[in-house]
N, C-alpha and C positions, 0 to 999 in steps of 0.2 A: 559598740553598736547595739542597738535595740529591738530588742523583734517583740511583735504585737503577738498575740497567743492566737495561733491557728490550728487545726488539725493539720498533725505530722501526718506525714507517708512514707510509707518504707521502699527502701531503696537495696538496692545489686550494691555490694563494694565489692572490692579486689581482695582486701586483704583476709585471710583465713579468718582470723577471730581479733578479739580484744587486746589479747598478748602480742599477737605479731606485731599490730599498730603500735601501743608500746612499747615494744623494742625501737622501732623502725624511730618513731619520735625523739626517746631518752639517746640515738644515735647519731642521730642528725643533730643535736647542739650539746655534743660532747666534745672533747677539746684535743681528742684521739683521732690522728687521718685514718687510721685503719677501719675505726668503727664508722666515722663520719661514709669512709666507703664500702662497705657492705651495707649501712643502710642506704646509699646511691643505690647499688644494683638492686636492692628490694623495690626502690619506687622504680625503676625502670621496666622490671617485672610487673607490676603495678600500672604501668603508663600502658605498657604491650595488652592487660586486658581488659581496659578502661577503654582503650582508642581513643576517639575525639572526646569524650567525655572526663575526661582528667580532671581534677579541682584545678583552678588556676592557683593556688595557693599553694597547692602541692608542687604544681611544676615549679613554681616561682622560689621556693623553697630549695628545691632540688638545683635549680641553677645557683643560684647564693652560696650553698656549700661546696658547690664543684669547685664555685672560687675560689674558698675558705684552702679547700683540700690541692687546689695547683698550688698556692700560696706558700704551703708550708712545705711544698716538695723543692721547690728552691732552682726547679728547672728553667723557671721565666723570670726573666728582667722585667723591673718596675715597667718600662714601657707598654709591655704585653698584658702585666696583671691589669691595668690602669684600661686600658679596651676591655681588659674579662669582666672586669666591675664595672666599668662602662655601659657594655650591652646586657650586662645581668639588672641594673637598676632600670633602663630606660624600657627594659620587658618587663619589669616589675610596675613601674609606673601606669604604662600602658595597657596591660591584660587587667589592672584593680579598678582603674577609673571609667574603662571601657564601657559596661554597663550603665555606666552610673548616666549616661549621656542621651541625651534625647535626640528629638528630631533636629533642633537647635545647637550650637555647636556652641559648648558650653569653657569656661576657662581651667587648667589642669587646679589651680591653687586653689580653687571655691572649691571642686569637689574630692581632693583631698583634705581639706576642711571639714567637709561632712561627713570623714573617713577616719579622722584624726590622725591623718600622717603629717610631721613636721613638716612643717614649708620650706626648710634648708633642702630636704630631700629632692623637691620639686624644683628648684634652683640646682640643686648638683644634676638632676636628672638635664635640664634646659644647658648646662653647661656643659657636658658631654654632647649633646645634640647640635648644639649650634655655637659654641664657644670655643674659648682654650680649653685644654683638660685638664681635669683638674687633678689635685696629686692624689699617689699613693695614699698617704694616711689618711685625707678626704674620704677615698672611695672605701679603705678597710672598714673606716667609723661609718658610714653610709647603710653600707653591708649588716654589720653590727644592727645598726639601729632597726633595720629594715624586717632583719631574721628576725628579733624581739617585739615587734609589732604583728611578725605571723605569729608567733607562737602564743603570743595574747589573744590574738581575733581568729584565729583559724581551729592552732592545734589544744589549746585547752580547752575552747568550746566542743572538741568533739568530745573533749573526757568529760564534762558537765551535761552535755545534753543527748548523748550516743552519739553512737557511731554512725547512723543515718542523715546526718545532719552535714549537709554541704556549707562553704562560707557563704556564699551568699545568704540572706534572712529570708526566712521565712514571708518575713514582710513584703519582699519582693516578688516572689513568688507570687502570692496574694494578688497584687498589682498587676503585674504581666496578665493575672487567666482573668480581672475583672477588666481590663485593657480590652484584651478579646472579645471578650462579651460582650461590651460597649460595641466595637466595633462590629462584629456580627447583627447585634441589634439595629444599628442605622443602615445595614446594609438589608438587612428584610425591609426596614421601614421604606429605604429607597426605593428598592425594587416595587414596594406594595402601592405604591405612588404612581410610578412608572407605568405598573399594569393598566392602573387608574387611566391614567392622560392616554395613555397606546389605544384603550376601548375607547374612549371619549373621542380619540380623533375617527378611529373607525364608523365609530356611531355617525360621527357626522356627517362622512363620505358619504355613506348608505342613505341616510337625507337630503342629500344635494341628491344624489342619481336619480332616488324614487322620485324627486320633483321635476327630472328633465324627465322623465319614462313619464310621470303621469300616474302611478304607482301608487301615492300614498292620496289614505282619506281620512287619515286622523284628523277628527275637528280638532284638538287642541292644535296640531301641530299649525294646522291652515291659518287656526286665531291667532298663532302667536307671534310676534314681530321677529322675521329674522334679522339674527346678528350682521352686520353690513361687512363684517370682517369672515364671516362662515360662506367664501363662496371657494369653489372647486381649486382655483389656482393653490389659494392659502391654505386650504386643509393639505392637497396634496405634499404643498412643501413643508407642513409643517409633518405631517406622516416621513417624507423623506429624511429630515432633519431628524426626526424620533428614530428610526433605523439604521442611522451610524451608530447610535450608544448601544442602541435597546434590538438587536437584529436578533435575539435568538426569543426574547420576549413577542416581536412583534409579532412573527410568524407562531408562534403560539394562541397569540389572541386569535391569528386569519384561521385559526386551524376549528377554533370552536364552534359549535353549534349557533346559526343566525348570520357567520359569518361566507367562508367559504364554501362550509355547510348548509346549502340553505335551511331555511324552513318551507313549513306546505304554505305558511302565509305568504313568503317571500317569493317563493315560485308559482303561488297563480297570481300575484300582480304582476311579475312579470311575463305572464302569460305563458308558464311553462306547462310543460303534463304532471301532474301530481298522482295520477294512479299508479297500481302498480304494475301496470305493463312496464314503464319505465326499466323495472327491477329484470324483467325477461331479455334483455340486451347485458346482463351486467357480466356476460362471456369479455362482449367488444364494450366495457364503457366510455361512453360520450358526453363533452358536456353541451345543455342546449347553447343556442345560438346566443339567446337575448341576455341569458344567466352569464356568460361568456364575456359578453362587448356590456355586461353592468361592472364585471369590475377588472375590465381591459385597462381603464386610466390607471388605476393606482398599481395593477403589475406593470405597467411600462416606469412605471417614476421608479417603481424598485427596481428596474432592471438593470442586474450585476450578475456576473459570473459565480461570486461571493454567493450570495441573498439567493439563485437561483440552486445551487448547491446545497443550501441550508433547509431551503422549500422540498428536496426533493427526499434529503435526511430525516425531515420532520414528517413526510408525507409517507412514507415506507415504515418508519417507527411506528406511527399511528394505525397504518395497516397492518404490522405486526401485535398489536394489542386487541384486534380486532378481532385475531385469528381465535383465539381463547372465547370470547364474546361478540358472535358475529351481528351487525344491524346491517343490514340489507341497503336503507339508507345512509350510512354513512358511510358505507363501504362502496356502495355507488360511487357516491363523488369526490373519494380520495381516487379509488383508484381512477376517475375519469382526468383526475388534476395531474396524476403524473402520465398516465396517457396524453393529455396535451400538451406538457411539457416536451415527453420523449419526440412528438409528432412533429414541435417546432424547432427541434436541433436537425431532426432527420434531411439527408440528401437525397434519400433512394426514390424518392419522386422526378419525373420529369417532367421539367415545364419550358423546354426549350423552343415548344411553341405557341408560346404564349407570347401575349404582347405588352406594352410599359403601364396601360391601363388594368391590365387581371395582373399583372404581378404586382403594380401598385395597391389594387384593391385586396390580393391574398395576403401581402405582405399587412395591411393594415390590422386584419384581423389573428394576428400574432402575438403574441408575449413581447417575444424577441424573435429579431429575423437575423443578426449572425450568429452561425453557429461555436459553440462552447465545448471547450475540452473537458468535458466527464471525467469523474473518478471511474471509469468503468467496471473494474474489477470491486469497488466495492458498493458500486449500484446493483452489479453481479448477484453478491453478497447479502443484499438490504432485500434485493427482490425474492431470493431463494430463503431467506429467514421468515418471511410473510407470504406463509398460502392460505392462499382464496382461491375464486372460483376463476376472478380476471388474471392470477398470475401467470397463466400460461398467454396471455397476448401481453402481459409486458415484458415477460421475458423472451419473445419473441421478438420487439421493439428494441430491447438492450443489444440482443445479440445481432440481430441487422445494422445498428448503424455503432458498433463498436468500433473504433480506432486500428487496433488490433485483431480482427475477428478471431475466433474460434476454430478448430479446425468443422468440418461440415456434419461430419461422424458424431461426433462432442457436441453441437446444437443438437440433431437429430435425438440421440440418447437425452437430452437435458429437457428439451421440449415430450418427450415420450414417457421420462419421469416424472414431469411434472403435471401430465395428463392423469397418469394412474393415481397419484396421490392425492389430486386433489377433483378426480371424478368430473373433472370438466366436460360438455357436450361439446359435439362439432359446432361450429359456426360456420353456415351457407354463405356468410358474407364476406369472408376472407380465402383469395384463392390458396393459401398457401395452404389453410385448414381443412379444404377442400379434398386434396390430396391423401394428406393425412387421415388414416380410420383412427378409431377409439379401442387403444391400446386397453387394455384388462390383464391380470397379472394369470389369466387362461390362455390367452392367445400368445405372451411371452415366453409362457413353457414349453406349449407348440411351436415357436419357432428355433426355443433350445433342444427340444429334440430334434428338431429336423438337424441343424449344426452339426447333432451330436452323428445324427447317422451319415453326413454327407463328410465330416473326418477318417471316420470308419472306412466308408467306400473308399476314398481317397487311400487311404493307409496301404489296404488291401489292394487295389490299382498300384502302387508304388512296388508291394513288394513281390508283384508277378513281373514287374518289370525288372525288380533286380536280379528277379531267377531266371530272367530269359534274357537281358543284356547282352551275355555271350554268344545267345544263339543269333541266327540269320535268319531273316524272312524265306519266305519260298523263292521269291524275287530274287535276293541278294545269292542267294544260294546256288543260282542257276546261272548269274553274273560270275561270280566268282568259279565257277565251273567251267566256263568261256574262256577263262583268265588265265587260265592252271597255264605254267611253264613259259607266260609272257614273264614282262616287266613290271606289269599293272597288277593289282591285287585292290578287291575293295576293302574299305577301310567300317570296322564293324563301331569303332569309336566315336563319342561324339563331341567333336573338335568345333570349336569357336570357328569358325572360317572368317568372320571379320576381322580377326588380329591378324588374319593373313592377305598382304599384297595378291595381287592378281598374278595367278605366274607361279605360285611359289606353296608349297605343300607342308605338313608338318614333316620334321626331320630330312627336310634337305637341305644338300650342303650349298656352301656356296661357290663352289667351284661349277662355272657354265658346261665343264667338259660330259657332267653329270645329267645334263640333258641328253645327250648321243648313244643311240644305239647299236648294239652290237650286232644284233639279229635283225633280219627284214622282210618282209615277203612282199612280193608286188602287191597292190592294191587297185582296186577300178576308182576309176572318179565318181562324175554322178552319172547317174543310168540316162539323162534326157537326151533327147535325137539331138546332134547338132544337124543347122540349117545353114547351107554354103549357097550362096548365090552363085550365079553360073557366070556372069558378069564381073564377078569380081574374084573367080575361083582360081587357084594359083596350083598347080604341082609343087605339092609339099614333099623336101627331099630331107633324109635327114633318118634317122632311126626309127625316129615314133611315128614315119608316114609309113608304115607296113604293117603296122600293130592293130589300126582299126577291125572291129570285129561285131559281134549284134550284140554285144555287150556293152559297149562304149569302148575308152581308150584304155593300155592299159600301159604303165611304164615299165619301162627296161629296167636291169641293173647300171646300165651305164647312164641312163637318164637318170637315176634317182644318186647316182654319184654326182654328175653335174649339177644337181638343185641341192647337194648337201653342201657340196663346196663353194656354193656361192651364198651360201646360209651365215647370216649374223647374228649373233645370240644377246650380243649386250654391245 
């Protein structure tokens, strides 16, 4: 083989030095199993810290003698060695000519050819593959022949030219990084092309509109004949058709100044405000109405889930380069672009009383009217990477119509962050801002010391309650005093009572008989007058008719036996 003289490069090998290789070599096509296998285990050693990077010539090499070395151990039948030489040659064929193969799928014989491996090889290798197999001494002479053409192109070109030098040539090498270059180079060319046609269609759009607006007074443009082929329809789809290939270009070009940037030219033809009050709203930015419905056509023809996503990636990157170098204009009307974006996903409007003419007509003035599942978490992300002065109302806007919302605590904190750092003023025209004062990292010290003493209190409240647990109130004290020598005792504990049924006390049994007492004293009823109609008055006979008194009634012992015994507990 031939290599053209190029500047070598130094390369990593595995083996220690000049000597090892040497051995390794003068052992590998010696006629000793022993030595043929201790130099196996070196390249295996060798393969272990090469990894995928192994010469093919070396593995190729390394299989050939495993051959050589079952062979002579006597363990396998012709049968078995005949597959070993088999898959040893048809690897060998295949790992040398591999390279050599283009994008066209070339014949094995031509580029062993250009390799100078005998063509019987490439015939024994096709007969193993697809044919009979062929014999034993075939495959040993194969082998033979195979290992003597590495050691021609492989292992004495490393002693001739160092140890740095891989099989493959030099020459190739060459080829492959000028390959590259080529290809790198048509691929800027394309792109610079690209750019080209993507602004050309834009341009064009913007001349069609300014002529339905009214917009434009360039005398050339008045004198000069338009194209019969440059009306709205065809640029549009040809803009379309340009945004399957070229989608991260396009929105690139919309992004530059003249485009969805306007200019001060652009915006007093279309009769926009150019001053810079415009800039004193740029808390809540808006985009105008006219600036809006000029190029409402060509975002409806883009309108994708894809291309809306891409828009809002490129619109948040662009506000985050911003952030280092602020323009007042053209931070206006990025942030107003994804503020209108955010405003035409959003649901948290209601227009449920609205009719098919204001929903038709609101819907008109839209990007897109269904709504789109956001990457939320990393709009999150893109918004909180780019502060300005507007990112406290789109991070507002994120976290209102997110998917998943936020807990409420976690907005609150994010939006109060995002005040302080980026010194944002209230805006009177949002109720939610309304609410909200102008956090200062003064008034958050203030409220962590307040925290800090309302713990405090707290703590101290806890731990007079833990010293006084045991005790009783005045109340309880005088209850319990009532109690002394009943059944009843008040309970100083503080028992869950809803894990307990009605009826039923902590540590009682379940035996009903545990309701019944042993001790009893008569009791009065209630203190109120009874009223006995005269009419209807009976002589009541009977125990409890002699007991009445100016007290009320009062019962017997034998009374209160008759209403025990007729007493059901469960």
């Amino acid at each position: 083989m031939k290599k053209k003289g190029s500047v070598k490069t130094r390369h990593v090998v595995a083996w220690i030095n000049k000597a090892e290789w040497d051995q390794v070599r003068e052992y590998l096509y010696s006629k000793d199993s022993a030595l043929q296998r201790n130099a196996l285990h070196r390249i295996s050693a060798w393969k272990a810290r090469y990894a995928n990077s192994t010469p093919v010539a070396m593995d190729c090499t390394a299989d050939l003698v495993r051959c050589q070395v079952l062979d002579r151990s006597g363990k396998l039948d012709s049968h078995d060695l005949v597959l070993l030489y088999g898959a040893a040659l048809v690897r060998f064929t295949n790992l040398i000519t591999e390279r050599q193969q283009g994008k066209i799928a070339r014949p094995l014989r031509a580029l062993a050819g250009n390799l100078n491996i005998p063509e019987w090889i490439i015939d024994l290798r096709h007969d193993v593959t697809h044919r009979r197999l062929p014999t034993l001494k075939l495959c040993r002479k194969g082998c033979d022949v195979v290992l003597e053409w590495l050691q021609h192109e492989y292992w004495s070109r490393q002693l001739g030219g160092g140890l740095s030098e891989d099989w493959e040539s030099d020459a190739e090498d060459g080829e492959v990084d000028q390959k590259q270059k080529d290809e790198e180079l048509i691929a800027r060319q394309k792109e610079m092309e690209a750019y080209k046609n993507g602004r050309e269609l834009l341009i064009s759009f913007e001349k069609e509109q300014y002529l339905i607006y009214g917009g434009l007074h360039d005398e050339n443009l008045e004198n000069s004949c338009p194209d019969p082929l440059a009306n709205m329809n065809w640029i549009l789809g040809e803009i379309k058709q340009f945004s399957v290939e070229w989608s991260d270009l396009l929105i690139e070009i919309l992004l530059e100044d003249g485009f969805l940037i306007p200019t001060a030219e652009q915006l007093s033809s279309l009769g926009c405000d150019t001053s810079d009050n415009v800039y004193l709203s740029l808390i809540e930015p808006k985009l105008p109405q006219s600036f809006l419905l000029f190029w409402l056509p060509l975002l409806k023809v883009l309108n994708s889930p894809s291309l809306i996503h891409l828009l809002l990636e490129k619109l948040f990157a662009e506000l985050k380069l911003l952030s280092a170098e602020p323009c007042k204009h053209r931070l206006y009307y990025i942030s107003a672009w994804i503020s209108e974006v955010m405003l035409c996903n959003s649901t948290k409007c209601d227009y449920h009383y609205e009719t098919k003419q204001q929903k038709k007509a609101r819907l008109k003035d839209r990007i897109f009217s269904n709504r789109i599942q956001f990457r939320w978490q990393q709009l999150l992300s893109a918004c909180l990477d780019a502060p300005c002065v507007s990112t406290r109302y789109l991070l507002y806007l994120i976290l209102e119509d997110m998917e998943h919302p936020l807990p409420l605590e976690t907005q609150q904190s994010l939006l109060k962050l995002c005040t302080i750092y980026t010194q944002a003023e209230r805006s009177e025209s949002h109720p939610e801002q309304k609410r909200q004062p102008i956090y200062t990292l003064e008034s958050l010290h203030d409220k962590l010391q307040r925290s800090k003493h309302h713990v405090r209190s707290s703590v101290l409240q806890s731990d007079r309650s833990n010293s006084s647990e045991n005790k009783l109130s005045g109340a309880d004290a005088e209850k319990a005093n009532m109690l002394q020598g009943s059944s009843w005792q008040v309970c100083p504990d503080k028992v869950l009572w809803k894990n307990y049924p009605l009826g039923r006390v902590p540590g009682q049994s379940d035996d009903p008989s545990c309701l019944l007492v042993d001790n009893y004293t008569p009791m009065t009823v209630f203190d109120q007058p009874v009223e006995m109609e005269s009419s209807t008055q009976h002589k009541v006979s009977g125990p409890s008719a002699s007991t009445k008194t100016a007290e009320g009634f009062l019962w017997s012992h034998s009374d209160f036996n008759k209403l025990k015994c007729g007493l059901q507990l469960f």
